[in-house]
N, C-alpha and C positions, 0 to 999 in steps of 0.2 A: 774560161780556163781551158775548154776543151778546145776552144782555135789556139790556142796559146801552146795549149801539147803538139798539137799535131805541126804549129812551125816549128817547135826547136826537133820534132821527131823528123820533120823536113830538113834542116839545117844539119843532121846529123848524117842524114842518109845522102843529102845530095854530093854526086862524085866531084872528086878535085878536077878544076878546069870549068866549072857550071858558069854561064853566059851572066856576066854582073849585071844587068835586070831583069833577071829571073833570082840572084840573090839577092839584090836588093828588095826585091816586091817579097820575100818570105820573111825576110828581116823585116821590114813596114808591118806585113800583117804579125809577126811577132808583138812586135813594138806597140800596134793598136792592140792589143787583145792581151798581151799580157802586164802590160803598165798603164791601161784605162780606168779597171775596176778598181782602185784605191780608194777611191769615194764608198765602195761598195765595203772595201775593208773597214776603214776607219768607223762605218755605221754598225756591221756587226762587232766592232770593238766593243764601242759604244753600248752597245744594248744588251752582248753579253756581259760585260761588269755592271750592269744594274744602275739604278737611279741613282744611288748615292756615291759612288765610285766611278762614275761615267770620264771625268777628269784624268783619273786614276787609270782605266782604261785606254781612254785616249792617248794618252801621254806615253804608255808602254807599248802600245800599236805603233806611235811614230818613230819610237826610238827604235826599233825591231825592223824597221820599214827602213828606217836611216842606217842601223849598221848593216844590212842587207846591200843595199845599194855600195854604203862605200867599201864594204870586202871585199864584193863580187866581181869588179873587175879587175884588179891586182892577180885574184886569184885563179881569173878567166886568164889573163895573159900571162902568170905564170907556166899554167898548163901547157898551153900553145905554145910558150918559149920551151920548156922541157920536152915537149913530142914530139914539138913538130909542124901539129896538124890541128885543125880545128875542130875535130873528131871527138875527141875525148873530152874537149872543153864543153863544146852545147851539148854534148852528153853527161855533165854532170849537173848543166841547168836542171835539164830536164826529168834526171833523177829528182833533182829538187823540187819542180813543179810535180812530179808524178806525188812524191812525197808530201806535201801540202796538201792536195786531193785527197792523198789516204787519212789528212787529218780533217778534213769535210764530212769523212763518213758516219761518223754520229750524231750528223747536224738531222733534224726534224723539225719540221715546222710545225707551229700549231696556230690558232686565231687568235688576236690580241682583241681587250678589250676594245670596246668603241662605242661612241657618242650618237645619238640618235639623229639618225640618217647620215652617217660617214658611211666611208669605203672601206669594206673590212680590209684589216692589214694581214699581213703574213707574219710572224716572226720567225727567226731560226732558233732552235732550242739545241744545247747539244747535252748529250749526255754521258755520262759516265763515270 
């Protein structure tokens, strides 16, 4: 998430006229770093709705994930069609990623059980 911030904070700050593969290579590393960990989501879904709800969980992580994706660019080329410029648009991605971060913040890990001679796990716990 943190290469993910710092291209759309790239995307925002690069001047009008920037050499198109130097924008396409910030856009790539966007693209890997902010739409890879999904796997990563879909498992904290999972294991924070608990064993019996994991379904339940699942299920509202991808729907969240799927209206995410089909707003988002409507709303990305709205902006750009109203300003202008592409400024205000990957500036309110990024508002959005900054904003997901600040919902990480009361994630804490603690040791999950484990079977004798496993690898102890991590889990994320969050609180509040």
């Amino acid at each position: 998430m943190v290469v993910a911030t710092g291209a759309l904070l790239g995307l925002v700050l690069l001047p009008s006229g920037t050499p198109a593969p130097v924008l396409a290579t910030v856009i790539l590393l966007y693209g890997a770093s902010g739409l890879a960990p999904s796997g990563l989501y879909y498992t904290l879904a999972t294991e924070q709705a608990g064993r019996d709800t994991q379904g339940l969980g699942a299920g509202l992580a991808s729907t969240f994930l799927q209206l995410g994706g089909t707003a988002t660019p409507p709303v990305f080329g709205a902006l750009v069609d109203a300003t202008g410029s592409y400024t205000a648009a990957w500036g309110l991605l990024l508002l959005g990623l900054l904003g997901a971060l600040g919902l990480l913040g009361p994630a804490r890990s603690v040791r999950a059980p484990q079977a004798e001679g496993a690898a102890p796990a991590v889990l994320p716990v969050f609180e509040g």
